[in-house]
C-alpha positions as CSV (number, residue, x, y, z in Angstrom):
1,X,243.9,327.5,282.6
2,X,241.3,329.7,284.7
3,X,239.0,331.8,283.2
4,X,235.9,333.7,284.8
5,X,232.9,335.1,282.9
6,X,230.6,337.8,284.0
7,X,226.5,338.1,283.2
8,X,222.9,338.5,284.8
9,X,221.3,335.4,286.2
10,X,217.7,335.8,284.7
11,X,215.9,334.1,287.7
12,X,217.5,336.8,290.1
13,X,219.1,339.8,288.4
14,X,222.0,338.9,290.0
15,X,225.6,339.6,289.0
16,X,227.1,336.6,288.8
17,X,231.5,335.7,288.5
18,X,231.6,332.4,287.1
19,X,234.8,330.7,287.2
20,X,236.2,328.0,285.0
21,X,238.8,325.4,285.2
22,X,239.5,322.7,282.5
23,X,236.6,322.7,281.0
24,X,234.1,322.9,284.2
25,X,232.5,325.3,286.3
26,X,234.8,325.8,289.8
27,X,232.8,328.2,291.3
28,X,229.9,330.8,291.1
29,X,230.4,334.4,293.0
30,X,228.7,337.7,293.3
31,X,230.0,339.9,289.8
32,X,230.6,343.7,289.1
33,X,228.4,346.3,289.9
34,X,226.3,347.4,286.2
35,X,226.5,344.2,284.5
36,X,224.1,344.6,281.8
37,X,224.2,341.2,279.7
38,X,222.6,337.5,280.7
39,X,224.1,334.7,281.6
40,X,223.1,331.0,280.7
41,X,223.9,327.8,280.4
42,X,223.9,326.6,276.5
43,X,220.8,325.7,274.8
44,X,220.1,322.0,274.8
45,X,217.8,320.9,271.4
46,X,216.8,317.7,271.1
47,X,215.3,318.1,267.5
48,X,217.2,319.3,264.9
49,X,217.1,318.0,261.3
50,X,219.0,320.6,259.8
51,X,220.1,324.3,259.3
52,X,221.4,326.8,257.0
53,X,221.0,324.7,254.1
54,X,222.8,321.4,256.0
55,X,220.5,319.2,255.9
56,X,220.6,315.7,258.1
57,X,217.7,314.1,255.9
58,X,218.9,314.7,252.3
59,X,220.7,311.4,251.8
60,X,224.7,311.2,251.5
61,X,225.5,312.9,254.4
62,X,229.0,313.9,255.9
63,X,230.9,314.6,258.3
64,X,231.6,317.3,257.1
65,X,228.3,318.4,257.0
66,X,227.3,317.5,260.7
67,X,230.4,319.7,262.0
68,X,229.1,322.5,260.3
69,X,225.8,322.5,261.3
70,X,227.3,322.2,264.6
71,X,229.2,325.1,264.3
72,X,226.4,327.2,263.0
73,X,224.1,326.3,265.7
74,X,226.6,327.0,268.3
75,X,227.1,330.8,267.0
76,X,223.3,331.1,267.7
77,X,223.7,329.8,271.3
78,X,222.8,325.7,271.4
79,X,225.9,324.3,272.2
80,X,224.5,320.4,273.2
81,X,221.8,318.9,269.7
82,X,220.9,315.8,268.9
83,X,220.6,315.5,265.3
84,X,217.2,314.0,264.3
85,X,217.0,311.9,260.9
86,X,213.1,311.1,260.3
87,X,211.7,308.1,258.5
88,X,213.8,306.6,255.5
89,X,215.0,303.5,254.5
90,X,217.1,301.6,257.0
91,X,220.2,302.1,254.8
92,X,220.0,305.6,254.4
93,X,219.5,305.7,258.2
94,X,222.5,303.6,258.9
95,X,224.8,305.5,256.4
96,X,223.4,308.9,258.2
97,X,224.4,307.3,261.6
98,X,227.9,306.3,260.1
99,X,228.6,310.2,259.4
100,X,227.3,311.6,262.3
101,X,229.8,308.9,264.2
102,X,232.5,309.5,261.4
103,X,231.6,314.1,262.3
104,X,232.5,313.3,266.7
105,X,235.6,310.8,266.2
106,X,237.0,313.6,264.0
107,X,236.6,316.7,265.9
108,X,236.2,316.4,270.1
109,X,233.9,319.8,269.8
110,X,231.7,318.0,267.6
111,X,231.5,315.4,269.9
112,X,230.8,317.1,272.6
113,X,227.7,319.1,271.2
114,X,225.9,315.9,270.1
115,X,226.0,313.3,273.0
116,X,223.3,311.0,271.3
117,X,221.1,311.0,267.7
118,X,217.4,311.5,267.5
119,X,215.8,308.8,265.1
120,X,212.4,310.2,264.9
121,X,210.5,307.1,263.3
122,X,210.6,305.2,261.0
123,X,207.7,303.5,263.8
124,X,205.1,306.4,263.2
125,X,201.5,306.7,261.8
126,X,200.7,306.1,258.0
127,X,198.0,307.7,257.8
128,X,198.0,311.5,256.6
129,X,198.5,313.9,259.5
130,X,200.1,312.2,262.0
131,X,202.6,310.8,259.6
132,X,203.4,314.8,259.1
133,X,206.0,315.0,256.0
134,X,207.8,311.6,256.7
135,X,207.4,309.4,253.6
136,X,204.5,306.6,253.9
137,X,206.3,304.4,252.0
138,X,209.4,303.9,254.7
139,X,206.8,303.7,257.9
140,X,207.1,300.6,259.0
141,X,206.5,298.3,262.7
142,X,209.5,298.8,265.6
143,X,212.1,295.9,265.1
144,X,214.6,295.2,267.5
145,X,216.9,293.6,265.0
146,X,217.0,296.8,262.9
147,X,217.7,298.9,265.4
148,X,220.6,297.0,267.0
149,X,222.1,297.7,263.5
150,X,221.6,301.0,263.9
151,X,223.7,300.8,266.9
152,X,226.2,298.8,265.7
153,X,226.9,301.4,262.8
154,X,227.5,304.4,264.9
155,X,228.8,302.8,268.5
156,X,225.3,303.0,270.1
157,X,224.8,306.3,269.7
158,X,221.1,306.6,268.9
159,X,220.3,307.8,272.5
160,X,216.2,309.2,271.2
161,X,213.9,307.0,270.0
162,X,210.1,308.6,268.4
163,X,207.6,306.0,267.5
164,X,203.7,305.6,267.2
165,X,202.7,303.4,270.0
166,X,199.6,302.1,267.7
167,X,201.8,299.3,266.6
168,X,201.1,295.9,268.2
169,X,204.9,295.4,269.4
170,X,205.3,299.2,270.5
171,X,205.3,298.3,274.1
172,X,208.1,295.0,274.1
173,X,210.2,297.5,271.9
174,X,210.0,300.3,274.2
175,X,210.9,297.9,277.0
176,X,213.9,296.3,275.0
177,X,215.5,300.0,274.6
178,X,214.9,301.4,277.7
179,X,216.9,298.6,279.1
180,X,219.7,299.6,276.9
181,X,219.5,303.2,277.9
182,X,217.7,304.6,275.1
183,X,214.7,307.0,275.6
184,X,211.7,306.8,273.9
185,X,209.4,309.3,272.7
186,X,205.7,309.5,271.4
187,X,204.6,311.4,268.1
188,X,203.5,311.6,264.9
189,X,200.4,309.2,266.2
190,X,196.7,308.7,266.7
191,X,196.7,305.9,269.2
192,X,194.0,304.9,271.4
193,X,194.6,306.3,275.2
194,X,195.4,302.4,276.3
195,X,198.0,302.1,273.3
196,X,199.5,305.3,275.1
197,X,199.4,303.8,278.4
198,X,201.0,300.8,277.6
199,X,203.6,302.3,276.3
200,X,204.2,304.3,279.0
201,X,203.8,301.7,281.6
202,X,206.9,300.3,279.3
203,X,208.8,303.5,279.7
204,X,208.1,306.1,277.3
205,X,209.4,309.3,278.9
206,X,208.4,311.9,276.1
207,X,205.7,313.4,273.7
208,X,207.5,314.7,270.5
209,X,206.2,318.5,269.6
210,X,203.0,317.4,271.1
211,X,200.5,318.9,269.5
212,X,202.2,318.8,266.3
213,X,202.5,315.0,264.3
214,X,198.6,314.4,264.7
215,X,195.5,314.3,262.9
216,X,193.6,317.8,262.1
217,X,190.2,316.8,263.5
218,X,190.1,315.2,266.4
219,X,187.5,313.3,268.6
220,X,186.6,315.6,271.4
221,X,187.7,313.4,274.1
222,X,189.7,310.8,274.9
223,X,192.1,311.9,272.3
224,X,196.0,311.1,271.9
225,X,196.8,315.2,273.2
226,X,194.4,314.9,276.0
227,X,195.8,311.5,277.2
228,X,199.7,312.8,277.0
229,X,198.9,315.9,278.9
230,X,197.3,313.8,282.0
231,X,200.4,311.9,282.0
232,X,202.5,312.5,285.0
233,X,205.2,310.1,283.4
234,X,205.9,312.0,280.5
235,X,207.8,315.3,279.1
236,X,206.5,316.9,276.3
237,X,208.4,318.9,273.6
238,X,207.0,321.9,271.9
239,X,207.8,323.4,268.6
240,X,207.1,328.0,269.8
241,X,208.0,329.2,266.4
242,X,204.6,331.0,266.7
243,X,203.5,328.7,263.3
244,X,203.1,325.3,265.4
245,X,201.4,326.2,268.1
246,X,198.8,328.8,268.5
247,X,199.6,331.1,271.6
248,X,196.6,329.9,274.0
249,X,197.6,326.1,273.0
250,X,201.3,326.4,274.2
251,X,200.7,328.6,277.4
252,X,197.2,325.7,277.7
253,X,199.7,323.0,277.4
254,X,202.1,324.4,279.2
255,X,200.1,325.0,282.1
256,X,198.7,320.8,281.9
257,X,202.3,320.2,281.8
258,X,203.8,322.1,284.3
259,X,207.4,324.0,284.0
260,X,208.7,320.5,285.1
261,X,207.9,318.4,282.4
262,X,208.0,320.8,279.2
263,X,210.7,320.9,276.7
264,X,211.0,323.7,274.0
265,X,212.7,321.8,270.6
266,X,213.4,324.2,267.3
267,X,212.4,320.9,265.0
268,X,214.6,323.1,262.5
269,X,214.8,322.0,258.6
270,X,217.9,322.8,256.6
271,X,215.1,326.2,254.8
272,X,215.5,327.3,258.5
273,X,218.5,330.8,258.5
274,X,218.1,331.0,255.0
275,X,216.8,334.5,253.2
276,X,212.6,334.2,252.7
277,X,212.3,332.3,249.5
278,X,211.3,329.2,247.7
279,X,213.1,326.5,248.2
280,X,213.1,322.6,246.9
281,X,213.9,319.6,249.6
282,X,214.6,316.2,248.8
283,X,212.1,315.4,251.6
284,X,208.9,317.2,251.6
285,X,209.7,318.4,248.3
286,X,209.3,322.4,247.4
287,X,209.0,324.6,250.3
288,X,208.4,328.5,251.2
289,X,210.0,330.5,253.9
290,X,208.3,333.7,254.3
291,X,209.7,336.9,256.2
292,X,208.0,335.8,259.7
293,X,209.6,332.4,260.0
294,X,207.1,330.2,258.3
295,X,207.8,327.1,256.4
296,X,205.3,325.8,254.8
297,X,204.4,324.3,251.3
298,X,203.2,327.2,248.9
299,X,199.7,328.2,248.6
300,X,198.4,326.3,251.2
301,X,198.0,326.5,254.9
302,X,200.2,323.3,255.5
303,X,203.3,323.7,257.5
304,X,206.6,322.0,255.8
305,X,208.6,322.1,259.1
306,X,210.2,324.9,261.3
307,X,212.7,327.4,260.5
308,X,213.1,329.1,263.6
309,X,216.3,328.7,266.1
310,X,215.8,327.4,269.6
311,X,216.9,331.3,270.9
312,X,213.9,332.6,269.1
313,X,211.9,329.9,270.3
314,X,212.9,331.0,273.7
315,X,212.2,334.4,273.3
316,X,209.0,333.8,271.9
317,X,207.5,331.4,274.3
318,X,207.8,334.4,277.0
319,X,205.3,335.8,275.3
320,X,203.2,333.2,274.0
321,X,202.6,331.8,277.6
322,X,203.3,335.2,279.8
323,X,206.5,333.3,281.5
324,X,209.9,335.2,282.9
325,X,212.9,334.8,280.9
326,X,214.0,332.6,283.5
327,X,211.2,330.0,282.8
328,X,211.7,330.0,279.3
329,X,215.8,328.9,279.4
330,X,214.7,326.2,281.7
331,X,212.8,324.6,279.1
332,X,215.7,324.8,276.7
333,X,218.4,324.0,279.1
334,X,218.2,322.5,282.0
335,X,214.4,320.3,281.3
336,X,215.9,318.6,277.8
337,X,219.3,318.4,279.8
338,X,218.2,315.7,282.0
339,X,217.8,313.5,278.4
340,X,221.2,314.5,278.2
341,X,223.3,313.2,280.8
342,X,222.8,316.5,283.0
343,X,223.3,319.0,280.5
344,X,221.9,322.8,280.6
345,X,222.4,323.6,284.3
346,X,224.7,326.4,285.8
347,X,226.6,324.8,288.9
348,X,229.7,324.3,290.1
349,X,230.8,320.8,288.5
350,X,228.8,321.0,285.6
351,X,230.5,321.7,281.7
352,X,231.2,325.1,281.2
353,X,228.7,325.6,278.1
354,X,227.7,328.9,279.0
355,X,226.0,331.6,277.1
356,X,225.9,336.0,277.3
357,X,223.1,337.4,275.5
358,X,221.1,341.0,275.3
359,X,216.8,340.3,275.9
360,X,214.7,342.9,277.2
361,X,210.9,342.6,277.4
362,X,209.3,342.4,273.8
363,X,212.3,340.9,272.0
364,X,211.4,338.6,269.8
365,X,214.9,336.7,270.2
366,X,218.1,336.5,272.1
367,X,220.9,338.6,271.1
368,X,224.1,336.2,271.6
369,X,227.1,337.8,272.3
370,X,229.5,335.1,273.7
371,X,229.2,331.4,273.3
372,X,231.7,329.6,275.8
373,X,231.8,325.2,275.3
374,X,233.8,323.7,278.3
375,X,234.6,327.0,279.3
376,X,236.6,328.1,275.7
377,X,235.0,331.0,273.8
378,X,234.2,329.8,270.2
379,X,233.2,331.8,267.4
Protein backbone atom coordinates (compact mmCIF):
# COMPACT_ATOMS: atom_id res chain seq x y z
CA UNK A 1 0.00 0.00 0.00
CA UNK A 2 1.21 3.64 -1.03
CA UNK A 3 0.39 6.42 0.90
CA UNK A 4 1.78 10.13 0.70
CA UNK A 5 1.62 12.80 3.48
CA UNK A 6 1.81 16.46 3.03
CA UNK A 7 3.57 19.13 5.79
CA UNK A 8 6.20 22.07 6.18
CA UNK A 9 9.84 21.05 6.52
CA UNK A 10 10.84 23.43 9.51
CA UNK A 11 14.44 23.90 8.36
CA UNK A 12 13.15 25.24 4.94
CA UNK A 13 9.45 26.15 4.81
CA UNK A 14 9.23 23.95 2.20
CA UNK A 15 6.20 21.95 0.99
CA UNK A 16 7.12 18.72 1.13
CA UNK A 17 5.03 15.14 -0.57
CA UNK A 18 6.28 12.35 1.32
CA UNK A 19 5.59 9.07 -0.04
CA UNK A 20 5.32 5.80 1.78
CA UNK A 21 5.61 2.22 0.90
CA UNK A 22 5.50 -0.77 3.47
CA UNK A 23 6.36 0.82 6.13
CA UNK A 24 9.30 3.23 4.75
CA UNK A 25 9.88 6.39 3.23
CA UNK A 26 10.11 5.88 -0.90
CA UNK A 27 10.43 9.25 -1.75
CA UNK A 28 10.41 13.05 -0.78
CA UNK A 29 8.88 15.68 -3.48
CA UNK A 30 7.91 19.29 -3.61
CA UNK A 31 3.96 19.44 -1.91
CA UNK A 32 0.82 21.67 -2.55
CA UNK A 33 0.94 25.21 -2.77
CA UNK A 34 -0.61 26.70 1.15
CA UNK A 35 0.45 23.90 3.27
CA UNK A 36 0.06 25.24 6.57
CA UNK A 37 1.07 22.29 9.01
CA UNK A 38 4.82 20.76 9.97
CA UNK A 39 6.21 17.92 9.12
CA UNK A 40 8.67 15.67 11.27
CA UNK A 41 10.02 12.68 11.88
CA UNK A 42 8.74 11.14 15.40
CA UNK A 43 10.09 12.13 18.59
CA UNK A 44 12.82 9.90 19.79
CA UNK A 45 13.03 9.91 24.09
CA UNK A 46 15.45 8.17 25.54
CA UNK A 47 14.15 8.76 29.22
CA UNK A 48 10.91 7.95 30.15
CA UNK A 49 9.92 6.39 33.44
CA UNK A 50 6.36 6.79 33.15
CA UNK A 51 3.20 8.77 32.13
CA UNK A 52 -0.36 9.36 32.76
CA UNK A 53 -0.33 7.55 35.86
CA UNK A 54 1.67 4.28 34.11
CA UNK A 55 4.34 4.08 35.99
CA UNK A 56 7.64 1.82 34.89
CA UNK A 57 9.11 2.19 38.57
CA UNK A 58 6.09 1.17 40.78
CA UNK A 59 6.93 -2.49 41.05
CA UNK A 60 4.66 -5.30 39.36
CA UNK A 61 4.63 -4.01 36.17
CA UNK A 62 2.83 -5.32 32.92
CA UNK A 63 2.62 -5.60 29.77
CA UNK A 64 -0.14 -4.24 29.80
CA UNK A 65 0.98 -1.34 31.27
CA UNK A 66 4.11 -0.69 28.99
CA UNK A 67 1.58 -0.83 25.73
CA UNK A 68 -0.30 1.78 27.14
CA UNK A 69 2.17 4.12 27.98
CA UNK A 70 3.20 3.51 24.59
CA UNK A 71 0.15 4.39 23.12
CA UNK A 72 -0.27 7.48 25.11
CA UNK A 73 3.03 8.83 24.29
CA UNK A 74 2.56 8.17 20.67
CA UNK A 75 -0.75 10.43 20.59
CA UNK A 76 1.54 13.25 21.93
CA UNK A 77 4.02 12.69 19.06
CA UNK A 78 7.21 10.25 20.37
CA UNK A 79 6.66 7.34 18.49
CA UNK A 80 10.45 5.59 19.33
CA UNK A 81 11.06 5.58 23.95
CA UNK A 82 13.16 3.73 25.82
CA UNK A 83 11.60 2.99 29.02
CA UNK A 84 13.92 3.94 31.95
CA UNK A 85 13.51 1.89 35.34
CA UNK A 86 15.98 3.67 38.00
CA UNK A 87 17.74 2.06 40.90
CA UNK A 88 15.82 -0.91 42.74
CA UNK A 89 16.53 -4.20 43.68
CA UNK A 90 17.89 -6.56 41.01
CA UNK A 91 14.63 -8.58 41.15
CA UNK A 92 12.36 -5.90 40.70
CA UNK A 93 14.56 -4.82 37.80
CA UNK A 94 14.58 -8.18 36.16
CA UNK A 95 10.78 -8.70 36.62
CA UNK A 96 10.35 -4.93 35.09
CA UNK A 97 12.65 -6.18 32.13
CA UNK A 98 10.46 -9.50 31.86
CA UNK A 99 7.24 -7.18 31.15
CA UNK A 100 8.62 -4.77 29.06
CA UNK A 101 9.90 -8.06 26.84
CA UNK A 102 6.53 -9.81 27.61
CA UNK A 103 4.62 -5.69 26.23
CA UNK A 104 6.91 -6.07 22.36
CA UNK A 105 6.50 -10.06 21.78
CA UNK A 106 2.78 -9.26 22.27
CA UNK A 107 2.08 -6.35 20.06
CA UNK A 108 4.72 -5.58 16.91
CA UNK A 109 3.70 -1.60 17.48
CA UNK A 110 4.94 -1.94 20.83
CA UNK A 111 7.88 -3.26 19.71
CA UNK A 112 8.68 -1.09 17.41
CA UNK A 113 8.43 2.19 19.69
CA UNK A 114 10.85 0.76 22.27
CA UNK A 115 14.02 -0.68 20.42
CA UNK A 116 16.07 -0.96 23.79
CA UNK A 117 15.37 -0.20 27.86
CA UNK A 118 17.07 2.51 29.80
CA UNK A 119 18.40 1.10 33.22
CA UNK A 120 19.38 4.40 34.76
CA UNK A 121 21.49 2.98 37.81
CA UNK A 122 21.41 1.09 40.14
CA UNK A 123 25.69 2.20 39.69
CA UNK A 124 25.05 5.93 40.83
CA UNK A 125 26.07 8.23 43.70
CA UNK A 126 24.98 7.61 47.45
CA UNK A 127 25.36 10.53 48.53
CA UNK A 128 22.32 13.13 48.62
CA UNK A 129 22.03 15.08 45.38
CA UNK A 130 23.58 13.27 42.98
CA UNK A 131 21.74 10.17 44.02
CA UNK A 132 18.47 12.53 42.97
CA UNK A 133 15.23 10.43 44.25
CA UNK A 134 16.71 6.88 43.52
CA UNK A 135 16.70 4.91 46.79
CA UNK A 136 20.26 4.81 48.72
CA UNK A 137 19.62 1.65 49.91
CA UNK A 138 19.59 -0.27 46.25
CA UNK A 139 22.96 1.88 44.97
CA UNK A 140 25.28 -0.40 44.63
CA UNK A 141 29.04 -1.03 42.49
CA UNK A 142 28.55 -2.11 38.39
CA UNK A 143 28.60 -5.96 38.24
CA UNK A 144 28.89 -7.72 35.06
CA UNK A 145 27.31 -10.86 36.40
CA UNK A 146 24.06 -8.90 37.33
CA UNK A 147 23.73 -7.32 34.38
CA UNK A 148 24.14 -10.38 32.03
CA UNK A 149 20.94 -11.48 34.04
CA UNK A 150 19.36 -8.60 33.16
CA UNK A 151 19.92 -9.56 29.64
CA UNK A 152 19.10 -12.85 29.86
CA UNK A 153 15.50 -11.94 31.23
CA UNK A 154 14.47 -9.75 28.54
CA UNK A 155 16.59 -11.12 25.29
CA UNK A 156 19.35 -8.38 25.64
CA UNK A 157 17.33 -5.68 25.41
CA UNK A 158 18.80 -3.22 27.87
CA UNK A 159 20.42 -1.15 25.11
CA UNK A 160 21.25 2.29 27.87
CA UNK A 161 23.24 1.96 30.59
CA UNK A 162 23.54 5.23 33.40
CA UNK A 163 26.12 4.76 36.10
CA UNK A 164 28.41 7.01 38.36
CA UNK A 165 31.91 6.49 37.15
CA UNK A 166 33.24 7.15 40.88
CA UNK A 167 33.14 3.46 41.31
CA UNK A 168 36.52 1.65 41.23
CA UNK A 169 35.34 -0.99 38.43
CA UNK A 170 33.29 1.83 36.36
CA UNK A 171 35.76 1.75 33.61
CA UNK A 172 36.25 -2.40 33.01
CA UNK A 173 32.33 -2.36 33.21
CA UNK A 174 31.90 0.24 30.69
CA UNK A 175 34.39 -1.62 28.44
CA UNK A 176 32.58 -5.12 28.97
CA UNK A 177 29.13 -3.46 27.61
CA UNK A 178 30.28 -1.46 24.98
CA UNK A 179 31.62 -4.54 23.58
CA UNK A 180 28.21 -6.08 23.70
CA UNK A 181 26.66 -3.08 22.15
CA UNK A 182 25.25 -1.41 24.98
CA UNK A 183 25.76 2.38 25.51
CA UNK A 184 26.66 3.85 28.51
CA UNK A 185 25.77 6.97 30.08
CA UNK A 186 27.06 9.33 32.95
CA UNK A 187 24.74 10.87 35.79
CA UNK A 188 23.60 11.16 38.95
CA UNK A 189 27.48 11.64 40.03
CA UNK A 190 30.21 13.71 41.63
CA UNK A 191 33.30 12.15 40.21
CA UNK A 192 36.61 13.45 39.99
CA UNK A 193 37.47 14.85 36.22
CA UNK A 194 39.96 11.63 35.80
CA UNK A 195 37.12 9.16 37.04
CA UNK A 196 35.19 10.90 34.10
CA UNK A 197 37.97 10.50 31.71
CA UNK A 198 38.52 7.07 32.28
CA UNK A 199 35.38 6.30 31.70
CA UNK A 200 35.24 7.86 28.68
CA UNK A 201 38.47 6.68 27.32
CA UNK A 202 36.39 3.21 28.03
CA UNK A 203 33.51 4.35 25.94
CA UNK A 204 31.01 6.33 27.74
CA UNK A 205 29.02 8.16 24.91
CA UNK A 206 26.48 10.21 27.09
CA UNK A 207 25.88 12.63 30.12
CA UNK A 208 22.28 11.86 31.47
CA UNK A 209 20.15 15.34 32.03
CA UNK A 210 23.51 16.93 32.65
CA UNK A 211 23.11 19.30 34.95
CA UNK A 212 20.54 17.58 36.70
CA UNK A 213 21.71 14.16 39.11
CA UNK A 214 24.43 16.32 40.92
CA UNK A 215 25.27 17.95 44.01
CA UNK A 216 23.78 21.60 44.81
CA UNK A 217 27.11 23.32 45.60
CA UNK A 218 29.69 22.77 43.59
CA UNK A 219 33.62 23.43 43.59
CA UNK A 220 34.13 26.20 41.18
CA UNK A 221 36.32 24.33 38.94
CA UNK A 222 37.22 21.28 37.82
CA UNK A 223 33.80 20.04 38.51
CA UNK A 224 31.88 16.91 37.07
CA UNK A 225 29.49 19.67 34.61
CA UNK A 226 32.56 21.51 33.56
CA UNK A 227 34.51 18.24 32.71
CA UNK A 228 31.42 16.69 30.58
CA UNK A 229 30.86 19.82 28.65
CA UNK A 230 34.78 19.92 27.37
CA UNK A 231 34.19 16.40 26.32
CA UNK A 232 34.26 16.14 22.60
CA UNK A 233 33.34 12.32 23.12
CA UNK A 234 30.21 12.73 24.75
CA UNK A 235 26.33 13.71 24.11
CA UNK A 236 24.58 15.15 26.72
CA UNK A 237 20.78 14.92 27.47
CA UNK A 238 18.86 17.78 28.92
CA UNK A 239 15.64 17.74 30.88
CA UNK A 240 13.82 21.79 29.06
CA UNK A 241 10.74 21.55 31.12
CA UNK A 242 11.68 25.09 32.19
CA UNK A 243 11.97 23.50 36.09
CA UNK A 244 15.44 21.66 35.42
CA UNK A 245 17.20 23.87 33.84
CA UNK A 246 17.32 27.57 34.22
CA UNK A 247 17.04 29.32 30.66
CA UNK A 248 20.83 30.73 30.49
CA UNK A 249 22.10 27.19 31.72
CA UNK A 250 20.45 25.22 28.82
CA UNK A 251 21.13 27.81 25.93
CA UNK A 252 25.07 27.92 28.13
CA UNK A 253 25.17 24.32 27.80
CA UNK A 254 23.89 24.15 24.73
CA UNK A 255 26.20 26.36 23.20
CA UNK A 256 29.54 24.16 25.11
CA UNK A 257 27.83 21.30 23.51
CA UNK A 258 27.09 22.23 20.18
CA UNK A 259 23.70 21.29 18.15
CA UNK A 260 25.75 17.97 17.43
CA UNK A 261 26.09 16.45 20.64
CA UNK A 262 22.80 17.62 22.56
CA UNK A 263 19.88 15.47 23.27
CA UNK A 264 16.52 16.86 24.64
CA UNK A 265 14.97 13.77 27.10
CA UNK A 266 11.26 14.51 28.88
CA UNK A 267 12.71 12.23 32.09
CA UNK A 268 8.71 12.04 32.48
CA UNK A 269 7.22 10.35 35.88
CA UNK A 270 3.92 8.62 35.82
CA UNK A 271 2.44 12.56 37.93
CA UNK A 272 3.48 13.86 34.35
CA UNK A 273 -0.42 14.49 31.96
CA UNK A 274 -2.24 14.25 35.03
CA UNK A 275 -4.58 17.34 36.35
CA UNK A 276 -2.29 19.70 38.98
CA UNK A 277 -2.67 17.97 42.21
CA UNK A 278 -1.04 15.99 44.95
CA UNK A 279 -0.13 12.95 44.26
CA UNK A 280 1.59 9.80 46.32
CA UNK A 281 4.43 7.52 44.40
CA UNK A 282 5.82 4.43 45.51
CA UNK A 283 9.18 6.01 44.69
CA UNK A 284 9.92 9.34 45.90
CA UNK A 285 6.99 9.13 47.88
CA UNK A 286 4.16 12.24 47.90
CA UNK A 287 4.52 14.58 45.07
CA UNK A 288 2.83 17.95 43.75
CA UNK A 289 2.14 18.94 40.14
CA UNK A 290 1.34 22.51 39.92
CA UNK A 291 -0.43 24.27 36.92
CA UNK A 292 3.03 25.24 35.15
CA UNK A 293 4.39 21.63 34.91
CA UNK A 294 6.33 21.36 38.16
CA UNK A 295 6.81 18.30 40.06
CA UNK A 296 8.26 18.61 42.93
CA UNK A 297 7.82 17.44 46.67
CA UNK A 298 5.44 19.94 48.59
CA UNK A 299 6.58 22.91 50.37
CA UNK A 300 9.95 22.83 49.37
CA UNK A 301 12.03 23.90 46.40
CA UNK A 302 13.09 20.16 45.57
CA UNK A 303 12.08 18.89 42.26
CA UNK A 304 10.45 15.13 42.39
CA UNK A 305 10.98 14.54 38.59
CA UNK A 306 9.47 15.92 35.34
CA UNK A 307 6.08 16.06 34.16
CA UNK A 308 6.39 17.66 30.92
CA UNK A 309 6.15 15.69 27.35
CA UNK A 310 9.11 15.74 24.95
CA UNK A 311 6.77 18.11 22.38
CA UNK A 312 6.63 20.72 25.11
CA UNK A 313 10.14 20.16 25.84
CA UNK A 314 10.64 21.00 22.20
CA UNK A 315 8.79 23.90 22.09
CA UNK A 316 10.22 25.25 25.05
CA UNK A 317 13.84 24.90 24.33
CA UNK A 318 13.28 27.42 21.24
CA UNK A 319 12.85 29.75 23.63
CA UNK A 320 15.02 28.93 26.36
CA UNK A 321 18.10 29.00 24.02
CA UNK A 322 16.77 31.46 21.07
CA UNK A 323 17.05 28.22 18.50
CA UNK A 324 14.63 27.72 15.13
CA UNK A 325 12.20 25.11 15.32
CA UNK A 326 14.27 23.19 13.16
CA UNK A 327 17.18 23.00 15.79
CA UNK A 328 14.98 22.01 18.42
CA UNK A 329 13.38 18.55 16.53
CA UNK A 330 16.95 17.73 15.89
CA UNK A 331 17.61 17.29 19.35
CA UNK A 332 14.56 15.14 19.84
CA UNK A 333 14.82 13.26 16.63
CA UNK A 334 17.47 12.82 14.72
CA UNK A 335 20.62 13.43 17.72
CA UNK A 336 18.94 10.63 20.32
CA UNK A 337 18.25 8.63 16.97
CA UNK A 338 21.73 7.77 16.39
CA UNK A 339 21.39 5.70 20.08
CA UNK A 340 18.69 4.22 18.27
CA UNK A 341 19.74 2.38 15.39
CA UNK A 342 19.05 5.55 13.00
CA UNK A 343 15.97 6.59 14.19
CA UNK A 344 14.42 10.33 13.90
CA UNK A 345 15.60 11.26 10.39
CA UNK A 346 13.32 12.16 7.37
CA UNK A 347 14.84 10.25 4.20
CA UNK A 348 14.05 8.14 1.73
CA UNK A 349 14.79 4.54 3.35
CA UNK A 350 14.31 5.47 6.69
CA UNK A 351 10.77 4.20 8.90
CA UNK A 352 8.02 6.18 8.16
CA UNK A 353 7.47 7.54 11.90
CA UNK A 354 6.40 10.85 10.88
CA UNK A 355 4.65 13.56 12.58
CA UNK A 356 2.13 16.96 11.45
CA UNK A 357 1.83 19.48 14.00
CA UNK A 358 0.67 23.39 14.32
CA UNK A 359 3.75 25.75 16.17
CA UNK A 360 4.09 29.29 15.51
CA UNK A 361 6.55 31.57 17.35
CA UNK A 362 5.65 31.80 21.17
CA UNK A 363 3.86 28.41 21.53
CA UNK A 364 4.74 26.84 24.33
CA UNK A 365 4.06 23.28 22.73
CA UNK A 366 3.41 21.43 19.52
CA UNK A 367 0.01 21.03 18.46
CA UNK A 368 -0.07 17.17 17.04
CA UNK A 369 -2.38 16.59 14.56
CA UNK A 370 -1.28 13.29 12.82
CA UNK A 371 1.04 10.66 14.17
CA UNK A 372 2.02 8.14 11.32
CA UNK A 373 4.48 4.79 12.71
CA UNK A 374 5.85 2.90 9.55
CA UNK A 375 3.85 5.02 7.56
CA UNK A 376 0.12 3.88 9.25
CA UNK A 377 -1.79 6.72 10.96
CA UNK A 378 -2.52 5.74 14.57
CA UNK A 379 -4.69 7.34 16.95
Amino acid sequence: MTTTVTGRDPATGRSLAVTVEAGRIAAIADGPAGETAWLSPGLVDLQVNGFAGHDLNSGGLTADTVAQLAAVLRTGGVTTFLPTLITAPEASIVAALRAIAAARAADPLVAHAIPSVHVEGPHIAPEDGPRGAHPRDQVRPPNLAEFDRWQAACGGLVGLVTLSPHHAGAPAYVRALTARGVHVAIGHTQATDAEIRAVVEAGAVLSTHLGNGIAAVLPRHPNPIWTQLAEGRLTASFITDGHHLPAEVFKAMLRAKGLDRAVLVSDAAAPGGLPPGIYDQPIGGRVELTADGRLGVPGTPFLAGAARPLAQDVALAIGMAGISLADALRLATANPGRFVGGRGVLAVGAPADLIRFRWAPGDRDLAIETVLVLGEERP
